[in-house]
N, C-alpha and C positions, 0 to 999 in steps of 0.2 A: 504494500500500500504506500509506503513511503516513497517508495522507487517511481510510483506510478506517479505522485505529486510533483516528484524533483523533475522530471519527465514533464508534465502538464507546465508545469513552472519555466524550462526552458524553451518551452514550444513559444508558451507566453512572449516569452522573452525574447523571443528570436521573431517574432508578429511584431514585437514593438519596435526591433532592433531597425525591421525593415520599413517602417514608420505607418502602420495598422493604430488608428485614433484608443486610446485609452477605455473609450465608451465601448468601443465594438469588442476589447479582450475581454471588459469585467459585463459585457452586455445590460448595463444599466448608466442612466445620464438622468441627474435632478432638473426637474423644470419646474416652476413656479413651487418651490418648496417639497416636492415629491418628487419618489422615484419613479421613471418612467422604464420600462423594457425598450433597451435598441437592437438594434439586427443592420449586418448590411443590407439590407430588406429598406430601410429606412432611413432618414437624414438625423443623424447626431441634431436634437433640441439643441437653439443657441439662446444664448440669456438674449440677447436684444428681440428677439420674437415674443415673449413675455408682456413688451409693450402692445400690442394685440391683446392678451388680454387683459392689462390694466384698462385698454380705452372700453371696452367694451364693460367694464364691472363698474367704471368711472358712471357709466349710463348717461343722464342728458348733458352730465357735463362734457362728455367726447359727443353728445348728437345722437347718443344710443335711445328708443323710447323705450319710454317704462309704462306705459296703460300698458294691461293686459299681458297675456301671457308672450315672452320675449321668442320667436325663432330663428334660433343662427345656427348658418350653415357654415362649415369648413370645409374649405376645397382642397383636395390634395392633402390630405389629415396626416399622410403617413404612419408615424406614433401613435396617432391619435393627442397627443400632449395638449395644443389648443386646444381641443374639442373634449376633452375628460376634463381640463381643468376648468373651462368654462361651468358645464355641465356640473361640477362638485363648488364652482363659484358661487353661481347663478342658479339655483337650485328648483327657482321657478322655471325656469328656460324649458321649450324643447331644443335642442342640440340634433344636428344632421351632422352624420361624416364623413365625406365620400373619398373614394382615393382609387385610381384604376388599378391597382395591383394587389389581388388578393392576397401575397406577402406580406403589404406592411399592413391589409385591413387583420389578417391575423396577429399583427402583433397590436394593432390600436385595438385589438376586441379584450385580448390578456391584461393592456393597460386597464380597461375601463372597468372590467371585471375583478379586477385584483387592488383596484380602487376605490370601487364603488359607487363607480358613475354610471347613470342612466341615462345613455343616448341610442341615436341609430345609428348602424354604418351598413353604407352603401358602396359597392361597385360599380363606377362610374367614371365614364370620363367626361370631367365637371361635369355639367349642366344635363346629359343627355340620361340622366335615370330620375330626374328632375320636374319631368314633363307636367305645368300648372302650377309643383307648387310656388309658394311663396314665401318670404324670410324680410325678419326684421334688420339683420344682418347680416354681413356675407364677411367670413376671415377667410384668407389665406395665405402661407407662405410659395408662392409661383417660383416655379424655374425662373432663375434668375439671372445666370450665366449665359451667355451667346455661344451657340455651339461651337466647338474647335476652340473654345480660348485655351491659350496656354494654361489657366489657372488650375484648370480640369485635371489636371496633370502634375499638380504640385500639390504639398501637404495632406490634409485629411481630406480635400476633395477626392484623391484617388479610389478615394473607398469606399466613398458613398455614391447611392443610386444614380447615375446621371441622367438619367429620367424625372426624377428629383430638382436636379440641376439647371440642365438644359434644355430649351422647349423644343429647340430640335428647328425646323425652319415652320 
């Protein structure tokens, strides 16, 4: 058993050595004060995305309305991290979460369930599982990188989804 750890421990070590993000060896990243499950399946949560959901709990002070029962959608949820934190924020909210890749919708299902959030998630790319309804807000983190950029190819970019990343043309 011990052998197997020292073993496990240099694999680690050798994933990091080769510069594999930290979140992806211990498969867990905090986001808004909780622990979220990652997977290369999904984008490493970054603290400045958090601002998302301070505007949104902020309510009419960011423009968000408060009659009635609030519903926001998350596009591209990946983790699920916006859309559970919302959802365990906002506790009246319904919460939608769609993301086209049933990878990382099985990992935002583990978060929500292993947190205690009650939303939905959806297989979808954006809008098109979407047909009629309607949301009081719309969050997302969008590909935000231009395909081919060099950056795709540096740091902890290399490891995450670049479907995530880049929208491709």
């Amino acid at each position: 058993t011990h052998r197997r750890m020292a073993c496990a421990g240099s694999r680690a070590a050798a994933r990091r050595a080769g510069g594999e993000p930290v979140a992806y060896l211990v498969g867990r990243r905090e986001f808004f004060g909780r622990d979220f499950e990652v997977s290369p399946d999904v984008l490493i949560p970054r603290p400045e995305t958090e601002l998302l959901v301070e505007l949104v709990v902020a309510g009419p002070g960011a423009g968000v309305p408060t009659s009635g029962p609030l519903r926001v959608l998350d596009l591209g949820s990946g983790s699920g991290c916006i859309a559970v934190t919302l959802a365990l924020e906002c506790r009246q909210a319904e919460v939608v979460a769609v993301d086209a890749s049933p990878a990382a919708l099985a990992v935002a299902r583990r978060n929500a369930e292993r947190l205690g959030a009650r939303l939905q998630l959806l297989q979808s790319d954006w809008f098109s599982a979407l047909a009629g309804e309607r949301f009081d807000v719309v969050v997302a983190n969008p590909p935000y990188i231009a395909a081919g950029d060099r950056h795709l190819a540096e740091g902890d970019l290399r490891f995450e989804p670049v479907s995530a990343l880049a929208s491709g043309s």
